[in-house]
DRENLUM-760807 format. One line per field, with one value per residue (C-alpha): residue number from 1; chain; x, y, z. Coordinates in Angstrom, 3 decimals, padded with zeros to 6 digits. Layout:
// DRENLUM-760807
nr	[NUM;...];
kette	[A;...];
X	[X;...];
Y	[Y;...];
Z	[Z;...];
***
This chain:
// DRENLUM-760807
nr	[1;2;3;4;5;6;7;8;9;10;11;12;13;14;15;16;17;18;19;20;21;22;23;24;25;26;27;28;29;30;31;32;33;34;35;36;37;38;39;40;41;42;43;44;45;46;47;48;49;50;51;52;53;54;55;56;57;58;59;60;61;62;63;64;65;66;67;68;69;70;71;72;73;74;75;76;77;78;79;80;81;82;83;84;85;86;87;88;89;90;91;92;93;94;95;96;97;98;99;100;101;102;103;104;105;106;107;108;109;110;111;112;113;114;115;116;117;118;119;120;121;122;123;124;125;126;127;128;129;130;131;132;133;134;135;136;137;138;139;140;141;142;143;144;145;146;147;148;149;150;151;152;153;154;155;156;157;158;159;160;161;162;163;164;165;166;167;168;169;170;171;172;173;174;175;176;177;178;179;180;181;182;183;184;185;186;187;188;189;190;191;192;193;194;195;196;197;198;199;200;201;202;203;204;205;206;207;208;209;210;211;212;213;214;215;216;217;218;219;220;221;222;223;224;225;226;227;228;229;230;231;232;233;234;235;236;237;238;239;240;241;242;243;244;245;246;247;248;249;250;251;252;253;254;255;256;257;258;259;260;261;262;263;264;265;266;267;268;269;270;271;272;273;274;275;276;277;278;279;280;281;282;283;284;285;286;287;288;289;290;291;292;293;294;295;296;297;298;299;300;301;302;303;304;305;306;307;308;309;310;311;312;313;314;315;316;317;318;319;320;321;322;323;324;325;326;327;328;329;330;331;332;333;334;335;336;337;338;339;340;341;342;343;344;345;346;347;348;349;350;351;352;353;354;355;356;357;358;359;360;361;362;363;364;365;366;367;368;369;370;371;372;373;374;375;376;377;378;379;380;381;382;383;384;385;386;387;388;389;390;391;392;393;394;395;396;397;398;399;400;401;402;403;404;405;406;407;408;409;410;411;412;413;414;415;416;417;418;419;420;421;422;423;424;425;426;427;428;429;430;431;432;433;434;435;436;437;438;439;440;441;442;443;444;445;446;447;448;449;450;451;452;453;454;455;456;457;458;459;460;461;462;463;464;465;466;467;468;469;470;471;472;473;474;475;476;477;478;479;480;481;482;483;484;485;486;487;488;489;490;491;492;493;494;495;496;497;498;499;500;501;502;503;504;505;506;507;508;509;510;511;512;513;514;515;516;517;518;519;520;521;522;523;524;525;526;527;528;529;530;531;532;533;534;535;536;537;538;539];
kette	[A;A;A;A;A;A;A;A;A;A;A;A;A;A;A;A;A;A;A;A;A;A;A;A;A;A;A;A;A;A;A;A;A;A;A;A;A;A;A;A;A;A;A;A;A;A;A;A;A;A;A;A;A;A;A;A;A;A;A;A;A;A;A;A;A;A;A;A;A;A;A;A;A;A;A;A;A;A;A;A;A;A;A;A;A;A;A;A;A;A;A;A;A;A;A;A;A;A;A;A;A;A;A;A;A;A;A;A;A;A;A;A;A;A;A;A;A;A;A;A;A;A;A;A;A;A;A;A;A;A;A;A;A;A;A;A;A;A;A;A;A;A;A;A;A;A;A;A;A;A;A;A;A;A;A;A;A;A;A;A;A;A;A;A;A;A;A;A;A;A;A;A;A;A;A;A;A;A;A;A;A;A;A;A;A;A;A;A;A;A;A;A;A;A;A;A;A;A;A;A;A;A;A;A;A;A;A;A;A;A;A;A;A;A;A;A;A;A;A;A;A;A;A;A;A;A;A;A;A;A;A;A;A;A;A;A;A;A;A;A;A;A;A;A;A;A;A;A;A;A;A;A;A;A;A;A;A;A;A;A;A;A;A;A;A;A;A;A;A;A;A;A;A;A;A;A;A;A;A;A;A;A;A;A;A;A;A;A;A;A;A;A;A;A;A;A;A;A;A;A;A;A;A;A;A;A;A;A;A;A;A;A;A;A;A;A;A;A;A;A;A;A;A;A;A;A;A;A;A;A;A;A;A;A;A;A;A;A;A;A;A;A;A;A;A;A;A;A;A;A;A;A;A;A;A;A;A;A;A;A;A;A;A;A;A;A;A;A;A;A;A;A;A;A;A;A;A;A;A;A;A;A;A;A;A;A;A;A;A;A;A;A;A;A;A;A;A;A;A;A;A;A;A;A;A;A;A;A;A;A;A;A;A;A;A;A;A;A;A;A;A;A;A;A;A;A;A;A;A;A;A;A;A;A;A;A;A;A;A;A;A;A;A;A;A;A;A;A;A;A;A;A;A;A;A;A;A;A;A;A;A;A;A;A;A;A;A;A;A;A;A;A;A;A;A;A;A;A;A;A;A;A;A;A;A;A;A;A;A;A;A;A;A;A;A;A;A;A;A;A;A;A;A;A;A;A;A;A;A;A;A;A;A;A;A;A;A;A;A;A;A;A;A;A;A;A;A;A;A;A;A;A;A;A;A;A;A;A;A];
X	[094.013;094.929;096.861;099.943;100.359;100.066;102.897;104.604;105.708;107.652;106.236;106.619;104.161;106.182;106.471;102.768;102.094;104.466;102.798;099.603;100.830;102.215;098.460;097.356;098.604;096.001;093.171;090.291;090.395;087.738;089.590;092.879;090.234;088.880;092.753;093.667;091.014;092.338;095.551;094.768;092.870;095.704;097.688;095.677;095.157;098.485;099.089;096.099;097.536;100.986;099.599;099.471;095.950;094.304;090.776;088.938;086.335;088.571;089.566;085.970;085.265;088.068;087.178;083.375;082.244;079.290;079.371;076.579;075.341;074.526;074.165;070.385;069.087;068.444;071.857;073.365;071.476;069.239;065.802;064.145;065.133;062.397;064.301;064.787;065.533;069.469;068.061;064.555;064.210;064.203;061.161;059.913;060.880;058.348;059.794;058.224;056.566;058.690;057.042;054.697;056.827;056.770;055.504;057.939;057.194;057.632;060.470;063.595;066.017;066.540;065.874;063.098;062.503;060.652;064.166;065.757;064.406;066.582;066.055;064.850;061.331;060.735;057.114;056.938;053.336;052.348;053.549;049.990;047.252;046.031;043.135;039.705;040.162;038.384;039.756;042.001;040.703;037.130;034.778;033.091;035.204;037.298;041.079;041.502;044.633;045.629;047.039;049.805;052.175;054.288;057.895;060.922;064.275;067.414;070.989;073.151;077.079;078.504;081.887;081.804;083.340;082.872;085.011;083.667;086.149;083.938;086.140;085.157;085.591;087.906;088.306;090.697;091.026;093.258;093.591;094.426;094.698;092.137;091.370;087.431;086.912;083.083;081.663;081.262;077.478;074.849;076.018;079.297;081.442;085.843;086.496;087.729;085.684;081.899;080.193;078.754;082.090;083.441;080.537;081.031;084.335;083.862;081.265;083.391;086.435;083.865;080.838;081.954;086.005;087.569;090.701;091.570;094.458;091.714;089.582;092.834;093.213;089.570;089.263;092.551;091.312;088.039;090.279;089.178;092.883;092.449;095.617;095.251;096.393;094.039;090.905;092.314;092.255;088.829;087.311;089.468;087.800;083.965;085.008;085.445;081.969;080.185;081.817;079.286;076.804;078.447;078.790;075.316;075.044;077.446;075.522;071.916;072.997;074.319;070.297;069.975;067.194;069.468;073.080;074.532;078.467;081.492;085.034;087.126;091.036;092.207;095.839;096.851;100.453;101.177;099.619;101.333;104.374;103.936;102.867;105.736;108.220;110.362;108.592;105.095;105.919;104.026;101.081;098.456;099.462;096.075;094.533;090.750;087.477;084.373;080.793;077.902;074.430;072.380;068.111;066.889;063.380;062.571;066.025;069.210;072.603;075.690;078.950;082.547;085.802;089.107;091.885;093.491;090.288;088.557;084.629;083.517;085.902;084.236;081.195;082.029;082.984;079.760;077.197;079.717;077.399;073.713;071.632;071.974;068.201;067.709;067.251;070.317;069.890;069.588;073.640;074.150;077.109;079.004;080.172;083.919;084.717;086.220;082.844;081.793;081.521;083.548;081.570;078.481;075.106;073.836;071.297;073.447;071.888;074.128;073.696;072.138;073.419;076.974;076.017;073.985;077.178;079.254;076.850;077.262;080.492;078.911;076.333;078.495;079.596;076.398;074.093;070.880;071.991;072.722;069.664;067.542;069.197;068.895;065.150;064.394;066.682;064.926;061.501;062.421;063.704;060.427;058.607;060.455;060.218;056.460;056.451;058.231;056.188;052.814;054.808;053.889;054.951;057.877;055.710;053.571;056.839;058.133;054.298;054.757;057.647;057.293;054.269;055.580;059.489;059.520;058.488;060.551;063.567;062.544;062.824;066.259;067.794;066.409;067.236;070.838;071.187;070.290;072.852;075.286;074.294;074.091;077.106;075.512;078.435;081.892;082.379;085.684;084.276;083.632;079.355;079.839;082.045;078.982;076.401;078.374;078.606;075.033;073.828;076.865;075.389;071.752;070.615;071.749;070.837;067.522;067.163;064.553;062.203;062.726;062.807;060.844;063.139;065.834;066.966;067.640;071.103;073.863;073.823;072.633;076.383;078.404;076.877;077.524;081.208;081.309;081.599;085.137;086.087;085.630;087.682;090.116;090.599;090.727;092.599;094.741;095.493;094.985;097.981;097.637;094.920;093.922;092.875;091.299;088.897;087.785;087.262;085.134;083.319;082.389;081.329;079.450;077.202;077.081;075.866;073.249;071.641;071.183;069.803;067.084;066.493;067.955;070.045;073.909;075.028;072.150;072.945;076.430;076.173;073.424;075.774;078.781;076.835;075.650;078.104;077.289;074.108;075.225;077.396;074.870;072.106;073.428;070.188;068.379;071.018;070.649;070.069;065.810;065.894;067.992;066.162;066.201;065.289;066.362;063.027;063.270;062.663;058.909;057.388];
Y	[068.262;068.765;071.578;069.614;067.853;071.179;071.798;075.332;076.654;080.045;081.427;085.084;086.692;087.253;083.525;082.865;085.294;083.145;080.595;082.344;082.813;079.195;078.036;080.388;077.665;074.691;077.002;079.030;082.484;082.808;080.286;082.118;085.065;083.446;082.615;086.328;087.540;085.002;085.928;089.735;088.607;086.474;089.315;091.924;089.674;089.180;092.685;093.999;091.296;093.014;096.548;097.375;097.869;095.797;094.136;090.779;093.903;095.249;091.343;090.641;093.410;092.895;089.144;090.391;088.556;090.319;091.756;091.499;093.624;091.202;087.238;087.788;085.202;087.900;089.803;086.467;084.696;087.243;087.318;083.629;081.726;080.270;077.456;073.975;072.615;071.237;068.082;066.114;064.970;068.815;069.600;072.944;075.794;078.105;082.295;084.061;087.420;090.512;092.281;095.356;098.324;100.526;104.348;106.808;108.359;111.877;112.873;115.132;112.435;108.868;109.382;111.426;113.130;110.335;108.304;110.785;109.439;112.062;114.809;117.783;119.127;122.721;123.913;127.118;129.134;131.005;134.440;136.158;133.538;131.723;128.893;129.744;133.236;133.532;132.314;135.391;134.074;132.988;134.941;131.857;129.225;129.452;128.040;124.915;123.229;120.346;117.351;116.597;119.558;120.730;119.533;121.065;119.482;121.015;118.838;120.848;119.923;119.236;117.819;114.183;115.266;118.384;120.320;122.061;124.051;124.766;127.720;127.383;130.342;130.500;132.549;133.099;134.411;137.272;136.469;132.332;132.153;129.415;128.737;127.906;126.604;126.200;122.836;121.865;121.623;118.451;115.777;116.846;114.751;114.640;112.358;114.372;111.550;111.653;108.446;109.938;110.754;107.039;105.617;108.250;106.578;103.293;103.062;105.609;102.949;099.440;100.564;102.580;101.413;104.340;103.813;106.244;107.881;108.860;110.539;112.166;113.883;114.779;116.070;117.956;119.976;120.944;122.256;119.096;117.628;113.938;111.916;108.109;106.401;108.811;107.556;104.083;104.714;105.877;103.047;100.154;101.864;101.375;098.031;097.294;098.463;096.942;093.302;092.072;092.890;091.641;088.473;087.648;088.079;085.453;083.257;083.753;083.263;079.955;079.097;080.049;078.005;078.784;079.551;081.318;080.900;081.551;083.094;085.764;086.049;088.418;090.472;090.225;091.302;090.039;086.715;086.527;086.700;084.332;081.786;082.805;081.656;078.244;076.232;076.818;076.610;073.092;074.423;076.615;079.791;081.342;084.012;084.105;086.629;084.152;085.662;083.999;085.081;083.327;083.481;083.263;083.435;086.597;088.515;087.793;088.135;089.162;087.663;087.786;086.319;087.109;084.672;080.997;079.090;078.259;078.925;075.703;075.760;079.037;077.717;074.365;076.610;078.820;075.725;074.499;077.201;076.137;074.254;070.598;070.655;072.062;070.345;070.249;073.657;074.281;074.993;077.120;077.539;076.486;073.006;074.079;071.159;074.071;075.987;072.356;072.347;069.288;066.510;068.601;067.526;070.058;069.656;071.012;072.765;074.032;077.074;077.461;080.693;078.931;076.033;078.589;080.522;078.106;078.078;081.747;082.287;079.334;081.087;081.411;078.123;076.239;078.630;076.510;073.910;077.056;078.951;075.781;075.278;079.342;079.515;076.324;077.892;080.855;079.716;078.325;081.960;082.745;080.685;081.962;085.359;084.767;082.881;085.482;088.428;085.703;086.146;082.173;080.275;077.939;074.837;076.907;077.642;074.301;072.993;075.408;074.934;071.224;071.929;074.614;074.242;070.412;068.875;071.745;070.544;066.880;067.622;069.876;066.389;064.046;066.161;066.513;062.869;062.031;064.748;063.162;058.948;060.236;061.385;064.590;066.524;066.273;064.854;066.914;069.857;072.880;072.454;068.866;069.646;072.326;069.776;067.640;069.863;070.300;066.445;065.342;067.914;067.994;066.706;069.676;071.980;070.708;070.840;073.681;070.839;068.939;071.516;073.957;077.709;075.846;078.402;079.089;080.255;081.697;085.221;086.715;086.046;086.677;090.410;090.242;089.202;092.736;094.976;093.200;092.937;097.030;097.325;094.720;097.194;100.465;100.257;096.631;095.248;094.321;095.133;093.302;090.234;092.570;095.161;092.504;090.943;094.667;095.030;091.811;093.247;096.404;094.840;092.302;094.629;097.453;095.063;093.216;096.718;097.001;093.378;094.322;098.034;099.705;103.019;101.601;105.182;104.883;101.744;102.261;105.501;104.323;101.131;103.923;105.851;102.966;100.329;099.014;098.828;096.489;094.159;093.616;092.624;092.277;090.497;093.941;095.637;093.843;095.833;095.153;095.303;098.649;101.742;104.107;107.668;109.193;109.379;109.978;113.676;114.308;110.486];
Z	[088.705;092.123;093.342;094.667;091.592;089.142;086.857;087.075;083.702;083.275;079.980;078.652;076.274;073.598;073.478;073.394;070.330;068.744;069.393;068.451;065.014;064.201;065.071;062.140;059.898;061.333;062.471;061.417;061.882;064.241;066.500;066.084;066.787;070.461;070.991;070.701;073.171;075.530;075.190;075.840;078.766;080.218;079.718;081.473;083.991;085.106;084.838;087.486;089.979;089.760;090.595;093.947;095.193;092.802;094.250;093.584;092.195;089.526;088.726;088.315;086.279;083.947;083.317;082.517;085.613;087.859;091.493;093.347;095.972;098.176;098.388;097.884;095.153;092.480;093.106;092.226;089.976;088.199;087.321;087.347;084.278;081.947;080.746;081.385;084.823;085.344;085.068;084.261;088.077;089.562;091.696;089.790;091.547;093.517;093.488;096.562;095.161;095.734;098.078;097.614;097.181;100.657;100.182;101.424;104.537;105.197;107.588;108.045;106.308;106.647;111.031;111.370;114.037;116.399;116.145;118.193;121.319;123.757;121.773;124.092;123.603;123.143;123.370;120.416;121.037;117.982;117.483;116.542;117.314;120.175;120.829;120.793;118.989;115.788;112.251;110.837;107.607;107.555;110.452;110.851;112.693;115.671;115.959;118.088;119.278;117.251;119.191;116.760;116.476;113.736;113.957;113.565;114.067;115.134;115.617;117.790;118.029;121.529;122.652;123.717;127.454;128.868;131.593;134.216;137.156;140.445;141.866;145.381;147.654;150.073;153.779;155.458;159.173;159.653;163.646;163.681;159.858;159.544;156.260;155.472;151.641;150.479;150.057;145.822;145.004;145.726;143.777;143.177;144.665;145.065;142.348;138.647;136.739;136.529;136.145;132.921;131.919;132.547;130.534;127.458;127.238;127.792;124.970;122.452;122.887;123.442;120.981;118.559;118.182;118.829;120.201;123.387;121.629;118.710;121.310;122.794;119.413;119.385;123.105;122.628;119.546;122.213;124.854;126.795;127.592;128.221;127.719;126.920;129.892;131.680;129.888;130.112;134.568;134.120;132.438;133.812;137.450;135.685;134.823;138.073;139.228;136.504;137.213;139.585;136.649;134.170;136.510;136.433;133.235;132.637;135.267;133.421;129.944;131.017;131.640;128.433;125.718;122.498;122.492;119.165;119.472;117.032;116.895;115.603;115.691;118.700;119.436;122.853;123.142;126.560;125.724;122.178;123.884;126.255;123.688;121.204;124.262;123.282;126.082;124.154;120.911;120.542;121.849;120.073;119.494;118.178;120.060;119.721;120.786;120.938;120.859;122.887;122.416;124.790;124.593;128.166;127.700;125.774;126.515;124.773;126.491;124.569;125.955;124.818;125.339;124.567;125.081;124.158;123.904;121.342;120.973;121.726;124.910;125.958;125.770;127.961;130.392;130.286;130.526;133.734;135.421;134.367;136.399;136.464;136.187;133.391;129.620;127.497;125.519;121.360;119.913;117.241;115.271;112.006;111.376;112.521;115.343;117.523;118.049;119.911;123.630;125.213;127.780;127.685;126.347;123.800;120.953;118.008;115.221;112.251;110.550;107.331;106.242;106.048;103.735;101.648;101.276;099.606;096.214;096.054;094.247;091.807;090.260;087.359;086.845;087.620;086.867;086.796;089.970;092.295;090.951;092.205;095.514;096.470;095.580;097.843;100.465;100.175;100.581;103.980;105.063;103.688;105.947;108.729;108.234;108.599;111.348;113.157;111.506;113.200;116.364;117.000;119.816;119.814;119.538;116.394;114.725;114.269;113.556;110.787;109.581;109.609;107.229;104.860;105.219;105.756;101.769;101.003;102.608;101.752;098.083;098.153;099.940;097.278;094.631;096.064;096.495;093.268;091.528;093.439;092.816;089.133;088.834;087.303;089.197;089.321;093.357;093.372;091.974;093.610;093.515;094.080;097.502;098.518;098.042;100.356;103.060;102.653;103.046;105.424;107.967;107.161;110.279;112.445;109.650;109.948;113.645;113.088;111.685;115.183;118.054;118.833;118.835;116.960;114.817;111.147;111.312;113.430;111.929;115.371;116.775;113.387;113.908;117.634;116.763;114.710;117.195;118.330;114.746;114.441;118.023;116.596;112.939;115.109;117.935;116.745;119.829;123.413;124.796;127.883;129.388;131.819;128.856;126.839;129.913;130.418;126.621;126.534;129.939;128.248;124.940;126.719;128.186;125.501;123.314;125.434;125.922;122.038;122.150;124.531;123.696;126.407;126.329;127.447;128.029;131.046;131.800;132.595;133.936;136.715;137.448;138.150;140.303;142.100;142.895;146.115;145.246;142.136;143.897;146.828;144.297;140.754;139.195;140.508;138.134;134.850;131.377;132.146;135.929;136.834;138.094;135.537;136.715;133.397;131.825;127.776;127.417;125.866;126.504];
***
């Protein structure tokens, strides 16, 4: 029954145990029995979704249902099943072997002590022995110098900002009363703000999601006084450096191979209250941040946008730039018609993870069916995974994938199509309405069988998109456009750094320090490009 066409009845319980006990007269006890657990159920139900604070967890775990860890296949399904395929016609299903269990490493916690990659090194001689003198034990041997040393490591608590006050001396003549004040130190310049201290913030407020008012509280409690708006001058002046950087970035990931794009919902005040205005009201009113990832060879570029537009929009806008040259590049996103770029040749690929994900909350219902569909799902991750762990080429990917993943895929569809031409599932149900998503977009979800670098999914970009949804649950709100273009700036290249291993707190700090430099040769000033004279401590 559809929902618009559902009845609502106002019942109380006291009216359903009466009605309990009149069936006592027609039934058997253990159906009065089952009747009476579902009543209790009903009843605790409606009682958890009338407390405050109550969680699809606690609902699960009242109804006896399971909550998985993850969307893994064994988190959801449970061990392989021995029984009978969902139907005679099912392809039998190959499990991947777990793999070999991974020996622990020793190491000072989860980071040993290699992960710190800017940790100082402190060379500690021995107290009582030296090289070359004999062994203190045996009188035979002598002690050499081994070339791996014992390690010992040591985290040591600073403040995020530090101040320091140059008190520089001042004469004065006693004849003309000329006043002569010493000049600061080399490389100290007039300006309060270093260009370490600009970065710091920027990637506290842009990488991490702490809102300025958070670090306020923080700097205040370390006798380092910085109000809000005084952090937000600091780092709206970076911003302004780093544009002719960020720029080019926007101009190379436009001659991108593969674009990942997608959306999240966005607060701008300023633009919320333009669009709330009675001459707008017919217009969209949503306020979006879209994530690009863009593969340019072997780097990846991070891009966002915060504004009216929708993903697909964005991303019309972005390709405006590339070279007319050029071969229309691979599109990845979900099969939502606003992540589609407008009068602009792409070759669209859909992502995998998404269809996958609708099966997932079936497991219970259709136990054997979703079992089936995750396992041949999973072998083509499977395949991937190796590919990538091969490192092949474009061209040996898809050559492998079109031998491993392809019958695979092949299969899935025919076994699919004949579910549905069966009638083995309900069409309106909620597996036969996954199944559909799955066959009226398997062409782009199969693009990884046709091109070479199509990817699997668009997962690359959803995690992107994270690091705006953490700035978007910390600090709310952009309260202006200018605020939310120097957000997306910031973000944009914080997170392309992490994409291609570089350190962003260098990154931005060598762009502040340099910013004529940048914006008379901005490709020289990319995340791989820039001069980095801040050589990791020990390499």
């Amino acid at each position: 029954m559809s929902r618009s066409t559902t009845r609502k009845i106002e019942v109380e319980m006291k009216d359903l145990e009466e009605l309990l006990q009149r069936t006592g007269e027609v039934l058997a006890q253990p159906d009065q029995e089952k009747l009476q657990l579902l009543l209790d159920a009903y009843q605790t139900l409606t009682g958890l979704i009338g407390e405050q604070g109550t969680t699809i967890h606690s609902l699960r775990r009242a109804l006896g249902l399971p909550n998985p860890k993850s969307e893994a296949t064994r988190d959801i399904c449970g061990a392989p099943d021995t029984g009978a395929p969902p139907d005679a016609t099912r392809p039998p299903a190959v499990t991947p072997p777990p793999p070999p269990a991974k020996s622990k490493s020793p190491g000072h916690g989860r980071n040993g002590a290699g992960a710190h990659a800017r940790a100082k090194h402190v060379e500690v001689p021995h107290a009582t022995l030296q090289e070359r003198q004999p062994c203190p034990l045996c009188p035979l041997g002598k002690l050499y110098r081994l070339k791996k040393p014992g390690v010992l490591l040591r985290i040591i608590g600073k403040p995020p900002l530090e101040s320091v006050v140059y008190d520089l001396e001042k004469l004065r003549c006693n004849a003309c009363l000329e006043i002569f004040t010493a000049d600061p130190p080399p490389g100290v310049g007039p300006d309060t703000y270093d260009a370490t201290a600009r970065a710091i913030i920027a990637l506290l407020k842009y990488g991490a999601g702490v809102p300025f008012y958070r670090l306020a509280k923080l700097e205040q409690l370390l006798d380092v006084p910085l109000a809000p708006s005084t952090q937000w001058d600091a780092v709206s002046q970076l911003a302004d450096q780093i544009e002719p950087a960020v720029k080019e970035l926007i101009r190379q990931a436009a001659q991108g191979d593969v674009l990942y794009n997608d959306d999240t919902f966005a607060r701008v005040l300023s633009l919320a209250k333009e669009r709330n205005a009675a001459e707008v009201k017919k217009k969209r009113t949503g306020i979006f941040t879209t994530g690009i990832v863009s593969e340019v060879g072997s780097r990846r570029i991070a891009l966002f946008f915060t504004g009216g537009q929708h993903a697909g929009e964005n991303l019309t806008d972005l390709l405006q730039k590339r070279a007319a040259e050029l071969a229309a590049p691979v599109q990845m996103c979900d099969a939502l018609n606003r992540n589609l770029p407008k009068d602009v040749a792409v070759r669209l690929a859909n992502c995998m993870a998404h269809g996958r994900r609708h099966f997932v909350p079936l497991a219970n219902s259709f136990p054997a069916e979703v079992r089936h569909i995750l396992e041949q799902l999973g072998l083509v991750y499977k395949h991937d995974a190796e590919a990538k762990q091969a490192s092949l080429t474009a061209a040996e990917r898809l050559a492998y994938h079109q031998a491993k993943s392809g019958p695979v895929m092949e299969m899935l569809k025919e076994w699919l199509e004949q579910l549905t031409k069966q009638k083995s599932i309900e069409p309106n149900s909620a597996l036969g309405e996954a199944i559909d998503y799955l066959l009226d977009h398997w062409q782009p979800l199969t693009l990884f069988l046709r091109e070479p670098g199509a990817p699997l999914d668009n997962n690359i970009c959803e995690r992107a998109l994270k690091r705006a949804i953490l700035h978007r649950k910390n600090a709310l709100f952009y309260k202006t456009q200018r605020g939310a273009d120097v957000g997306d700036a910031f973000m944009s290249v914080i997170h392309t750094c992490e994409l291609n291993g570089v350190n962003p707190l260098d990154y931005l700090t060598a762009l502040g320090e340099h910013p004529g430099e940048v914006a008379a040769n901005p490709p020289a000033w990319l995340p791989w490009n820039f001069p980095n004279d801040r050589a990791t401590p020990g390499t």
